[in-house]
NULUM-338082 format. One record per residue (C-alpha): residue number from 1; y, z, x. Coordinates in Angstrom, 1 decimal, padded with zeros to 4 digits. Last residue first. Example, Ala and Ser with C-alpha at 12.3 -4.5 7.8 and 13.67 -1.06 7.14 Angstrom:
2
<seq: 2 | north: -001.1 | up: 007.1 | east: 013.7>
<seq: 1 | north: -004.5 | up: 007.8 | east: 012.3>
***
This chain:
348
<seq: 348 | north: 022.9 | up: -027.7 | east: 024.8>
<seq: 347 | north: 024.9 | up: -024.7 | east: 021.9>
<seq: 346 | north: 023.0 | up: -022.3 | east: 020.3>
<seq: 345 | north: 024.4 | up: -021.1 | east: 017.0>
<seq: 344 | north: 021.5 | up: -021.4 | east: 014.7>
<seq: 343 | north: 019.0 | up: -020.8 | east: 017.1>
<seq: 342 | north: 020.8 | up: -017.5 | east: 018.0>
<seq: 341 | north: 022.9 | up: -017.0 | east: 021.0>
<seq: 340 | north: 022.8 | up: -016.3 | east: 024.7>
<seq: 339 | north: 026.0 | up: -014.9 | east: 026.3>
<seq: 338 | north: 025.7 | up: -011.8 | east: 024.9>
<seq: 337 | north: 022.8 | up: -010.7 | east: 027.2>
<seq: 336 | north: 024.8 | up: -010.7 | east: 030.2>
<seq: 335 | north: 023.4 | up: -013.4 | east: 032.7>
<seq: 334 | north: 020.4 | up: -012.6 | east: 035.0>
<seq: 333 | north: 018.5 | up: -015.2 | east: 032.5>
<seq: 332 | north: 018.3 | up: -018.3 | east: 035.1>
<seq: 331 | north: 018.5 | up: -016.6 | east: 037.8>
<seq: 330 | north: 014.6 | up: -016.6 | east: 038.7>
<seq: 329 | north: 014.8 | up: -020.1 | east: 037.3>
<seq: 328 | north: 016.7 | up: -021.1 | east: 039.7>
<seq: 327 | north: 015.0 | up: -023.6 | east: 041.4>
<seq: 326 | north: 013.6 | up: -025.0 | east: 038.6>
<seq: 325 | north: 017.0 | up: -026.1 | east: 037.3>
<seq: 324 | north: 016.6 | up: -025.8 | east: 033.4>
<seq: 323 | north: 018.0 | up: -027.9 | east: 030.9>
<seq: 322 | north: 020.3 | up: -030.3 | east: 032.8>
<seq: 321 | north: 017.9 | up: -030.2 | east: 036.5>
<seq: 320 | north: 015.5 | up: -031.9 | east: 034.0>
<seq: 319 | north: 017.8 | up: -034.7 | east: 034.7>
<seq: 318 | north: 016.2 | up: -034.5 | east: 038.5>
<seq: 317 | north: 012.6 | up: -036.1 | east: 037.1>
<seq: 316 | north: 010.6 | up: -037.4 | east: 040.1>
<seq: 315 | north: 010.9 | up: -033.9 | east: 041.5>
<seq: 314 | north: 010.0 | up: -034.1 | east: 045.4>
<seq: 313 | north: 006.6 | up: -033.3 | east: 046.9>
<seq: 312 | north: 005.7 | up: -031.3 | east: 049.4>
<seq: 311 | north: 002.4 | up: -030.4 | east: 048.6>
<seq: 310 | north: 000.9 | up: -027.3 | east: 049.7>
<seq: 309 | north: 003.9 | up: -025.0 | east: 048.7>
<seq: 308 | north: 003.2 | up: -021.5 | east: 050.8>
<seq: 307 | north: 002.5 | up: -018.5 | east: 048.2>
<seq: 306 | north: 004.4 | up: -015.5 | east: 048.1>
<seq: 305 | north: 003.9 | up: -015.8 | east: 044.2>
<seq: 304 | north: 007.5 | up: -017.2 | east: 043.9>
<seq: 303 | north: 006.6 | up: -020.2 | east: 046.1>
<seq: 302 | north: 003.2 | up: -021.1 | east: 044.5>
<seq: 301 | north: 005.1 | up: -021.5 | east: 041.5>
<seq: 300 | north: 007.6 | up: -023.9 | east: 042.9>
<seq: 299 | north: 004.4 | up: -026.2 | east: 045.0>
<seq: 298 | north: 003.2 | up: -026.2 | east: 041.5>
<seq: 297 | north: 006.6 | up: -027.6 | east: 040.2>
<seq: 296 | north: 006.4 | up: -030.4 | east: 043.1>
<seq: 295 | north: 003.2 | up: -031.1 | east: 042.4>
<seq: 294 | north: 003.7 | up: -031.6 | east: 038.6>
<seq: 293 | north: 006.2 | up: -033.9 | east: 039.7>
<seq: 292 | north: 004.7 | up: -035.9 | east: 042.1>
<seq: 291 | north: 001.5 | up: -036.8 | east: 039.6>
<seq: 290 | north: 003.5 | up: -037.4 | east: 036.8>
<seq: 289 | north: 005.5 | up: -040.3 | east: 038.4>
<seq: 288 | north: 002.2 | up: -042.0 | east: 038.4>
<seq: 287 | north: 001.8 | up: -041.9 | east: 034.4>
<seq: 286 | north: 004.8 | up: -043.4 | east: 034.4>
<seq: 285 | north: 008.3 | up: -042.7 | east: 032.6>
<seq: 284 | north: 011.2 | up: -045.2 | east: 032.1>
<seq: 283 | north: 010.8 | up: -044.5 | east: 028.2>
<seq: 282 | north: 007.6 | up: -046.2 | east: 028.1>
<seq: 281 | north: 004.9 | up: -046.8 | east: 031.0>
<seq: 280 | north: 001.5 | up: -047.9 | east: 030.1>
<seq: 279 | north: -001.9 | up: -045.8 | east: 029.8>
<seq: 278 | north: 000.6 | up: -042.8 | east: 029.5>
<seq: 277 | north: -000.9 | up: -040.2 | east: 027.3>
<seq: 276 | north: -003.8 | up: -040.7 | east: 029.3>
<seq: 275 | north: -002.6 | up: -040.3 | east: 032.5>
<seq: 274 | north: -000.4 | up: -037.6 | east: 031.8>
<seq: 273 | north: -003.5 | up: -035.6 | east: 030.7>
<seq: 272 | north: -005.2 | up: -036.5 | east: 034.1>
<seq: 271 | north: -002.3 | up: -035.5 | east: 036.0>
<seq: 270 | north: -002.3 | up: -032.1 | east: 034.4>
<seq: 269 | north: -006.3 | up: -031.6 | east: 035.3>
<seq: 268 | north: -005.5 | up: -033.1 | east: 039.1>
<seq: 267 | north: -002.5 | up: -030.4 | east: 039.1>
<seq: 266 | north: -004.8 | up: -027.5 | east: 037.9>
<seq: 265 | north: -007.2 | up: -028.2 | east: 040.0>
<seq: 264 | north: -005.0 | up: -027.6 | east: 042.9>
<seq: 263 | north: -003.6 | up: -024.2 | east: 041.3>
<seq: 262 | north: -007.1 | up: -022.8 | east: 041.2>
<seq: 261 | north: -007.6 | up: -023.9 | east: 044.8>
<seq: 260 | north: -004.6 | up: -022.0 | east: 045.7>
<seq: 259 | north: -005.7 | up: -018.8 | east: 043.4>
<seq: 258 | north: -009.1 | up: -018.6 | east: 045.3>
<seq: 257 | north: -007.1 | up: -019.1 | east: 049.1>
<seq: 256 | north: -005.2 | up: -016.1 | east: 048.1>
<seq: 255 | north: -008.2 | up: -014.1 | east: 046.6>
<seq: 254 | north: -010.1 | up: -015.1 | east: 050.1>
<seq: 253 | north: -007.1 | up: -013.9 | east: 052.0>
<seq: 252 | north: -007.3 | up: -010.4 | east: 050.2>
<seq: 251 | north: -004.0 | up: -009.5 | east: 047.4>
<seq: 250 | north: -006.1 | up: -007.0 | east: 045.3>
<seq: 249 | north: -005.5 | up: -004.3 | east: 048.2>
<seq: 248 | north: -002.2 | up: -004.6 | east: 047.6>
<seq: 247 | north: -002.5 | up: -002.9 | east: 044.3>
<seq: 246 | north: 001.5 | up: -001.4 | east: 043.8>
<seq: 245 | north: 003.8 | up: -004.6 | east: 045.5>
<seq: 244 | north: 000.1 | up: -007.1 | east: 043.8>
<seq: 243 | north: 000.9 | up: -005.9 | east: 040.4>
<seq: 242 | north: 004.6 | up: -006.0 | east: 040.5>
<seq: 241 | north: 004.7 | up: -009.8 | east: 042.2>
<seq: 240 | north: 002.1 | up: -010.7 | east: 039.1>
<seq: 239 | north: 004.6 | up: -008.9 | east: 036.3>
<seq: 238 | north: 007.9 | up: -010.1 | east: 037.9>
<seq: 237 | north: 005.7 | up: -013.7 | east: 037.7>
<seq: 236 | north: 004.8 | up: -013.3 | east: 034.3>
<seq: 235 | north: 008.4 | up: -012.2 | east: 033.1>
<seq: 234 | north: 010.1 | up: -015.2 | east: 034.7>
<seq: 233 | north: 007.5 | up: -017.4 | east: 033.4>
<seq: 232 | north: 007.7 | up: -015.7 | east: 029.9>
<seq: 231 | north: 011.3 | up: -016.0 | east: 029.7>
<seq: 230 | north: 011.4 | up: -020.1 | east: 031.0>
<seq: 229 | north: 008.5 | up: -020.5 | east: 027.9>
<seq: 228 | north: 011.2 | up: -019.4 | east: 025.6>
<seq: 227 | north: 013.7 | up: -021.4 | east: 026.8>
<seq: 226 | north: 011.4 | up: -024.3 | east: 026.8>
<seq: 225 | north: 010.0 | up: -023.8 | east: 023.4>
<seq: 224 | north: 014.2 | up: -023.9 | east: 022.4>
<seq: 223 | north: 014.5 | up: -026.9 | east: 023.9>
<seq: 222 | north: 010.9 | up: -028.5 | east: 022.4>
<seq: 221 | north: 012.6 | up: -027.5 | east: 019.0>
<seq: 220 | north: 015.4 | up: -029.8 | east: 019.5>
<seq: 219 | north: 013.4 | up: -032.4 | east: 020.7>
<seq: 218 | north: 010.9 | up: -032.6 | east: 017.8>
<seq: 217 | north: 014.9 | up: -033.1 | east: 015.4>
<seq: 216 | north: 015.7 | up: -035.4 | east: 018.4>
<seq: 215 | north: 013.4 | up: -037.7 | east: 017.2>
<seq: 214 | north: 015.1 | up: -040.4 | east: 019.8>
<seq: 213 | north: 018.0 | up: -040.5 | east: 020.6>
<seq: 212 | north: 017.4 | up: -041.8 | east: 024.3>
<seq: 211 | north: 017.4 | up: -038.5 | east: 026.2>
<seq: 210 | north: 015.6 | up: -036.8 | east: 023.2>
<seq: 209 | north: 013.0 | up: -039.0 | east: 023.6>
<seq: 208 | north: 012.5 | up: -038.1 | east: 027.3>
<seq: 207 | north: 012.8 | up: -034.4 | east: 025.8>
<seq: 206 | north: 009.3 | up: -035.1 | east: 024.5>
<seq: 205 | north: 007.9 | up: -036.6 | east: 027.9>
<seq: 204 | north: 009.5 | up: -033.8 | east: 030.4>
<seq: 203 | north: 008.5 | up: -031.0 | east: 028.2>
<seq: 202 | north: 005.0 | up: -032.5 | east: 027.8>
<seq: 201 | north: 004.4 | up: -032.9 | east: 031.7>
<seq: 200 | north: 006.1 | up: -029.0 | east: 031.7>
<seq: 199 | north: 003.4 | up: -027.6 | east: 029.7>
<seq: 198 | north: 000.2 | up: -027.2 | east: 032.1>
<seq: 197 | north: 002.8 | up: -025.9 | east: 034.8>
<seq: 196 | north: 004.6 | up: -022.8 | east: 034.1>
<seq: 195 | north: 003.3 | up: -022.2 | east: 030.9>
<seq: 194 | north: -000.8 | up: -022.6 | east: 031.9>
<seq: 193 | north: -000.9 | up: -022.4 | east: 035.6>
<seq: 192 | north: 001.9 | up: -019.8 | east: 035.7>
<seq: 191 | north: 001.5 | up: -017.5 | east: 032.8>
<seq: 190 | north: -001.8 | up: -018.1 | east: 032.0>
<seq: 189 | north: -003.8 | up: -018.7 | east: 035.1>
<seq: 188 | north: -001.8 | up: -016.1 | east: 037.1>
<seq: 187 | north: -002.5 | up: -013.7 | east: 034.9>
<seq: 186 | north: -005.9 | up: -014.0 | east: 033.7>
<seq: 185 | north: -006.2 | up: -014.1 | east: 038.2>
<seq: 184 | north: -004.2 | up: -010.7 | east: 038.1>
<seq: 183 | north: -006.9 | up: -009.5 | east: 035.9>
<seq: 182 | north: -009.6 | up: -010.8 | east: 037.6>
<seq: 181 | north: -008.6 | up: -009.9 | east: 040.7>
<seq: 180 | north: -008.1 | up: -005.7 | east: 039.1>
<seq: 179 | north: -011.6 | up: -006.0 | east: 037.6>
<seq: 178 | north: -013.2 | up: -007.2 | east: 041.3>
<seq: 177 | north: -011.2 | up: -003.7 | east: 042.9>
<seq: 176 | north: -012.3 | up: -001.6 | east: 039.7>
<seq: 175 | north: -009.9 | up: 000.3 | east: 037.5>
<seq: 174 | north: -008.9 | up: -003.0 | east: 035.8>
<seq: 173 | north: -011.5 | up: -002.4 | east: 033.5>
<seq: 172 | north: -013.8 | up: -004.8 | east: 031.6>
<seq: 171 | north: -017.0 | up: -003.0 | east: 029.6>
<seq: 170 | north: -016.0 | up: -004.9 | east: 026.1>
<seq: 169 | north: -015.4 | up: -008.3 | east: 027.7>
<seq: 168 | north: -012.1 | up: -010.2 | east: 026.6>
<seq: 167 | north: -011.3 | up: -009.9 | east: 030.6>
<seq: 166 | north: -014.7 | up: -011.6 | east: 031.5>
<seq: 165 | north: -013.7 | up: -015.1 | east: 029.2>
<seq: 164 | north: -010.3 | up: -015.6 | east: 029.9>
<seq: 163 | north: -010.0 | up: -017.6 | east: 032.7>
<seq: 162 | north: -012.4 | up: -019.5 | east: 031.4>
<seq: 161 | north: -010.7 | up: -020.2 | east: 028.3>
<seq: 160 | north: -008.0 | up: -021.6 | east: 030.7>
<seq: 159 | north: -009.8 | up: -024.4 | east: 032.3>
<seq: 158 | north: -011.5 | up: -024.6 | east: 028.8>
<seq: 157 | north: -008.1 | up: -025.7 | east: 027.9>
<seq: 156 | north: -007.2 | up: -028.4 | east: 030.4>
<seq: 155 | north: -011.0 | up: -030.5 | east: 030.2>
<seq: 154 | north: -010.3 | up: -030.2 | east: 026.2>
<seq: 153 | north: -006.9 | up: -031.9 | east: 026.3>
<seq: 152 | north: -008.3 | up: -034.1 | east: 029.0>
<seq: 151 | north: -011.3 | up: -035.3 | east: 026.9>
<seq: 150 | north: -009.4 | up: -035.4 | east: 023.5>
<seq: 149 | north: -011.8 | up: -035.0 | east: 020.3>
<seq: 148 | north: -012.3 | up: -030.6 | east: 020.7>
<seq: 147 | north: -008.2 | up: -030.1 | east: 022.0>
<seq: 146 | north: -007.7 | up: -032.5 | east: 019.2>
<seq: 145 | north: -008.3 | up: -030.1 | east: 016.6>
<seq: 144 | north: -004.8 | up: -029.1 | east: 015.4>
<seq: 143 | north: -003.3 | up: -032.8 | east: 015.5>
<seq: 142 | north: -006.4 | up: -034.4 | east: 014.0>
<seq: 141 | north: -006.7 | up: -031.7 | east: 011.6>
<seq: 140 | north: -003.3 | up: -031.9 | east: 010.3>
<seq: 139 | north: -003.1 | up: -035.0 | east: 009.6>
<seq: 138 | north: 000.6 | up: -035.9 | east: 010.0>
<seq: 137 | north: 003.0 | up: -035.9 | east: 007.0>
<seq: 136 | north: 006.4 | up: -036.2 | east: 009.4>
<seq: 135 | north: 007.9 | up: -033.3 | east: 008.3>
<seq: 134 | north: 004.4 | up: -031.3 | east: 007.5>
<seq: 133 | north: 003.5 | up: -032.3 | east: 011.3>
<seq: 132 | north: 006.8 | up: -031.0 | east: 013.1>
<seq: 131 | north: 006.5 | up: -027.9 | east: 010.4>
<seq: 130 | north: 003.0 | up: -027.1 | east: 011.9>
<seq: 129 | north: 004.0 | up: -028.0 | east: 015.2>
<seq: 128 | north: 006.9 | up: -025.5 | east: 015.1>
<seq: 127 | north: 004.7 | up: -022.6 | east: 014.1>
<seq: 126 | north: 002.4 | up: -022.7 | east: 016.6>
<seq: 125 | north: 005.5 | up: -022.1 | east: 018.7>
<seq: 124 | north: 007.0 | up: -019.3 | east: 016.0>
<seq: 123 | north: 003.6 | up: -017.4 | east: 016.7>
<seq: 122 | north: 003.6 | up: -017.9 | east: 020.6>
<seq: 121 | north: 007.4 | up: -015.8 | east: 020.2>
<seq: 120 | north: 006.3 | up: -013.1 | east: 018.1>
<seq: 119 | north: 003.2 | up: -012.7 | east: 020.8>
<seq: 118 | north: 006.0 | up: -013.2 | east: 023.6>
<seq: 117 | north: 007.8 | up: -010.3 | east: 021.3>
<seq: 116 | north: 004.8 | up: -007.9 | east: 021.7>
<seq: 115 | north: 004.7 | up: -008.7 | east: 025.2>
<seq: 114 | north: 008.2 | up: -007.4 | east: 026.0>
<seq: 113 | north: 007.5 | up: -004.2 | east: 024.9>
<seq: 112 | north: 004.6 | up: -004.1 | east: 026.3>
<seq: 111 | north: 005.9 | up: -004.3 | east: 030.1>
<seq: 110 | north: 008.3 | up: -002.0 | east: 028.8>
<seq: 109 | north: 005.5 | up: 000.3 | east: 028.0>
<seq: 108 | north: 003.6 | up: 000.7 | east: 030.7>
<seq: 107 | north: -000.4 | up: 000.4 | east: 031.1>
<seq: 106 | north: -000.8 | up: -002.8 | east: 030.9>
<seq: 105 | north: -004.8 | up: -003.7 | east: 030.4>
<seq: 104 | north: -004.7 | up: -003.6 | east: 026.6>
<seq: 103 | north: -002.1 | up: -005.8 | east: 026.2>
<seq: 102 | north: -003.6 | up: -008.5 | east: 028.6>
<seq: 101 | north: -006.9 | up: -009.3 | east: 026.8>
<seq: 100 | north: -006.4 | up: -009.3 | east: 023.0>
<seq: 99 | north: -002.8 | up: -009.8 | east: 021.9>
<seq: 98 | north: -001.6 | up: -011.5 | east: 024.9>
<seq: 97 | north: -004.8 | up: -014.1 | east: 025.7>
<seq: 96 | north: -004.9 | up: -014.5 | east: 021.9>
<seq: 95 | north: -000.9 | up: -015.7 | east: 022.3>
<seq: 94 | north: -001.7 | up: -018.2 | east: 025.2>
<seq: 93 | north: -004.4 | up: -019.8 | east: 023.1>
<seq: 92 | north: -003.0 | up: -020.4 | east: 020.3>
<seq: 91 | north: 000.3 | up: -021.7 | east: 022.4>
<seq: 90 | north: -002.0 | up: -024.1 | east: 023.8>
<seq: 89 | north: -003.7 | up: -025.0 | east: 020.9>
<seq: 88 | north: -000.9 | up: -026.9 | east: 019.0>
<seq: 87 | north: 000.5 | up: -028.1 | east: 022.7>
<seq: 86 | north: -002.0 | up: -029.7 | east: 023.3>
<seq: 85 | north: -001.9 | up: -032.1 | east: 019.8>
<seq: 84 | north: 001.3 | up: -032.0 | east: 019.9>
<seq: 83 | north: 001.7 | up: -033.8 | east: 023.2>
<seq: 82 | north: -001.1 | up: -036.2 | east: 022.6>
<seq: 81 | north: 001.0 | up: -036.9 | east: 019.0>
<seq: 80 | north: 004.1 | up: -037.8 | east: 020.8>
<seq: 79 | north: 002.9 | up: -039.9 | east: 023.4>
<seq: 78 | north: 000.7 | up: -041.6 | east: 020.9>
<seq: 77 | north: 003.7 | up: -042.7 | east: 019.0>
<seq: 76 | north: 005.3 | up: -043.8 | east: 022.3>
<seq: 75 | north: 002.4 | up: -046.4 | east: 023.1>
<seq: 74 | north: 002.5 | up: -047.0 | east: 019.6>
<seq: 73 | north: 006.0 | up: -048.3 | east: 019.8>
<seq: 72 | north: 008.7 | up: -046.6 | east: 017.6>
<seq: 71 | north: 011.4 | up: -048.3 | east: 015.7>
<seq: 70 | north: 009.1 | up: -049.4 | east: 013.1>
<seq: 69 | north: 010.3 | up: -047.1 | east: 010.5>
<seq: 68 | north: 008.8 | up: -044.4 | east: 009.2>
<seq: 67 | north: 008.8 | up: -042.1 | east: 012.7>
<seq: 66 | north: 012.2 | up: -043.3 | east: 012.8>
<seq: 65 | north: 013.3 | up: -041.7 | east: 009.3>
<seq: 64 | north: 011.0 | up: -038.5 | east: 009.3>
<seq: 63 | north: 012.8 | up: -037.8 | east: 012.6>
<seq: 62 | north: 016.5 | up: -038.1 | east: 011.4>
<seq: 61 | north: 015.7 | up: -036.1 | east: 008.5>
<seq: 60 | north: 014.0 | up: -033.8 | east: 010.8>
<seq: 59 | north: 016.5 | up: -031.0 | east: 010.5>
<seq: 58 | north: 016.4 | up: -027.5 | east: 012.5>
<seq: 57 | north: 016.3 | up: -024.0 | east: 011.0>
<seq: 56 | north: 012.8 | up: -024.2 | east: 009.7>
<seq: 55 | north: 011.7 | up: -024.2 | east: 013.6>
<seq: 54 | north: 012.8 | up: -020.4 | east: 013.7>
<seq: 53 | north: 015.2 | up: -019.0 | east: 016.1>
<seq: 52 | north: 015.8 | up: -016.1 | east: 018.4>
<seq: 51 | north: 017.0 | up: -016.8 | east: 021.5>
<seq: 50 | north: 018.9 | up: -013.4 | east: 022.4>
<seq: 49 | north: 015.5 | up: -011.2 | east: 021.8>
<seq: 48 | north: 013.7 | up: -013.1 | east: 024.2>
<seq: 47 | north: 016.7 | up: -012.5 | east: 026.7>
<seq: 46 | north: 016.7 | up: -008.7 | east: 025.8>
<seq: 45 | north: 012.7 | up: -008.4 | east: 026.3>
<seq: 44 | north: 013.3 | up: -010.4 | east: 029.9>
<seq: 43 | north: 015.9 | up: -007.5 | east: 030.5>
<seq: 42 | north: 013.7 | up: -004.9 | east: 029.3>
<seq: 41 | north: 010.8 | up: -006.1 | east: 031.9>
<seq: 40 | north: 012.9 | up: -006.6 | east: 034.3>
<seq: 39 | north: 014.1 | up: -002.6 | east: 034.3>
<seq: 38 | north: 010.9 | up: -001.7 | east: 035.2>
<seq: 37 | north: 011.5 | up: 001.8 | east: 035.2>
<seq: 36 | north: 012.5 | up: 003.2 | east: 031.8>
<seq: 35 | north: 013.1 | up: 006.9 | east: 031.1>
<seq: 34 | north: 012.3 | up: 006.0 | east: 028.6>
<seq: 33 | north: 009.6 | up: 003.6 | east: 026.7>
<seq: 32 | north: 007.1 | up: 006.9 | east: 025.7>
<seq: 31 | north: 004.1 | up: 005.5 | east: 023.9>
<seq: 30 | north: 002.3 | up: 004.9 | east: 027.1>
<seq: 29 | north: 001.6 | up: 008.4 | east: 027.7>
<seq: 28 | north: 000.8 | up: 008.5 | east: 031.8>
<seq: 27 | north: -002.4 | up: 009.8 | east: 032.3>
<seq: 26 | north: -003.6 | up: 006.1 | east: 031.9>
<seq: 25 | north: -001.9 | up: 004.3 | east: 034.7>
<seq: 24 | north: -004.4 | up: 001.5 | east: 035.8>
<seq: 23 | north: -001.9 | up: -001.3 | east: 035.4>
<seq: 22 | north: 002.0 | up: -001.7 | east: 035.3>
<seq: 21 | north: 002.3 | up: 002.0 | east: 036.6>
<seq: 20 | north: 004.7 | up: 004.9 | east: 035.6>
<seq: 19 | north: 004.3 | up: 008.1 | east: 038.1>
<seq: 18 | north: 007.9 | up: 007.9 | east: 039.5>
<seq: 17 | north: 009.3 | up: 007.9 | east: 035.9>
<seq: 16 | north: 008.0 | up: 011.4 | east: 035.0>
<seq: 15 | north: 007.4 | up: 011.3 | east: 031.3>
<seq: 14 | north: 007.7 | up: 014.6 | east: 029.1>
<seq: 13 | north: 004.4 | up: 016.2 | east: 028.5>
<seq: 12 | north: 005.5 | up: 019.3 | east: 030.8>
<seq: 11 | north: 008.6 | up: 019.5 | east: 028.1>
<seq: 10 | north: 006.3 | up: 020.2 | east: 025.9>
<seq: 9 | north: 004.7 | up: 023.8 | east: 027.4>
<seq: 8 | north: 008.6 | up: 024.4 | east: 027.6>
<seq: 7 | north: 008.9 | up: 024.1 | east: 023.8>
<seq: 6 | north: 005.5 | up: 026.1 | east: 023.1>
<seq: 5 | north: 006.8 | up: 029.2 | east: 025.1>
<seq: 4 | north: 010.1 | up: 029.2 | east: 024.1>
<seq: 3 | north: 008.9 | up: 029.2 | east: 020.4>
<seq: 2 | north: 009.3 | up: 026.0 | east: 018.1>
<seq: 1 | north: 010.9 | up: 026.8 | east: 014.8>
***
């Protein structure tokens, strides 16, 4: 039995809410979730939970039928297969970035919380393109190592290995003032250059299928990717927008006018991908249209950063309005949990 003494000497341990930090917080016991203060972070965790599913769960029948049949061109064939082929590495990537360079650095556990399921989550997208390729007998290796044979896959990914590279370092800290950039900048490079931006020229061309009855087994699955992908977004900004409200200091001119560029080459590397995926148009889409609408989404990221847009541009694409209005994303998921369902149950 615990003496007076020795109970009230615990109770000091106990966590007081005011002193919780995202970063930089280390006398503050991490393994205590309540009382909880980023509330956002839960929610987002809540919303992940809500879409559960499994790629296993959806049919291909269909798929495996038209993708043996001459009912494709090649022009849309190789649409398909550049798109899994980035995407294959891309969600590799995203969930190393989790597990080995942001989990350590966040120093509060709701903010955990909800990155162990993103990691969950990046494991069930890699997932998907392995059951995509089994279904439809792909090779493999072309599809998973096309990010080394495929100039603009290659050109977008060590764009974000990059990012990646000083925060992986053993001596990194976030403690310092150029640690603490470079963290928000792995950040900012990953959740809304890489998910917000990087994947959306694939969402529009796969559900473009979808549109037209086309493997809508692939399309399925990219709907449920995009739901997940619209939680980690929303989560990645609320993270960013956190991070700079309690380091301010982080949030200089010269950082501002760092992340901008960042963001511009971005764009010219997405338009590059689109062009060659799209050497001719198919589906109604072309290459050009690509280059107004992944400025338009950037100038949307920019925006919920406290960024000014810098291009202007308006959305080619207004049916992706039907799955996701980009202009509410931030909304999107402020619904009550019970009104998302399971993979199996989810109804478009």
């Amino acid at each position: 039995m615990l003496t007076i003494e020795e109970t009230k000497e615990g109770q000091k341990l106990r966590v007081d809410v005011d002193k919780k930090r995202l970063i930089n917080c280390n006398k503050v016991d991490v393994n205590q979730l309540m009382p909880l203060k980023y509330k956002w972070a839960w929610e987002h965790y809540l919303n992940g939970c809500a879409n559960n599913w499994l790629p296993s769960e959806i049919p291909m029948g269909k798929d495996i039928e038209q993708w043996k049949s001459n009912i494709l061109s090649q022009d849309e064939r190789k649409v398909i297969l550049r798109n899994l082929g980035f995407f294959s590495t891309a969600e590799s990537l995203v969930g190393n970035n989790i597990v080995l360079a942001i989990f350590k650095h966040i120093t509060n556990p709701e903010a955990r919380q909800y990155l162990l399921r993103q990691a969950f989550e990046e494991a069930v997208h890699t997932h998907t393109f392995l059951y995509i390729c089994e279904s439809l007998a792909l090779d493999e290796g072309e599809i998973f190592n096309m990010y080394n044979e495929i100039p603009c896959i290659h050109a977008k990914d060590t764009f974000q290995m990059k990012l990646t590279e000083d925060v992986l370092q053993e001596n990194f800290t976030t403690t310092t003032f150029k640690g603490g950039q470079k963290f928000l900048e792995n950040l900012i490079g990953y959740y809304l250059i890489m998910e917000g931006i990087f994947f959306y020229s694939g969402f529009v061309m796969i559900l473009s299928f979808q549109r037209q009855n086309k493997m809508t087994g692939i399309g399925e699955q990219y709907q449920y990717i995009l739901r997940d992908e619209t939680i980690h977004l929303n989560f990645g900004i609320d993270l960013i927008n956190g991070i700079k409200e309690e380091n301010p200091e982080f949030w200089t001119k010269e950082f501002q006018t760092h992340i901008v560029e960042l963001i511009r080459e971005a764009v010219e590397l997405e338009y590059s991908y689109a062009e060659e995926c799209l050497p001719r148009g198919i589906l109604g889409l072309k290459a050009s249209m690509f280059r107004e609408y992944v400025q338009y989404i950037a100038d949307r990221r920019m925006e919920r950063i406290g960024l000014k847009a810098m291009y202007g541009s308006k959305n080619p694409f207004p049916w992706m309005s039907e799955t996701i209005d980009l202009f509410k994303e931030k909304n999107f998921f402020e619904t009550r949990v019970t009104e998302y369902q399971t993979a199996a149950h989810l109804q478009w």
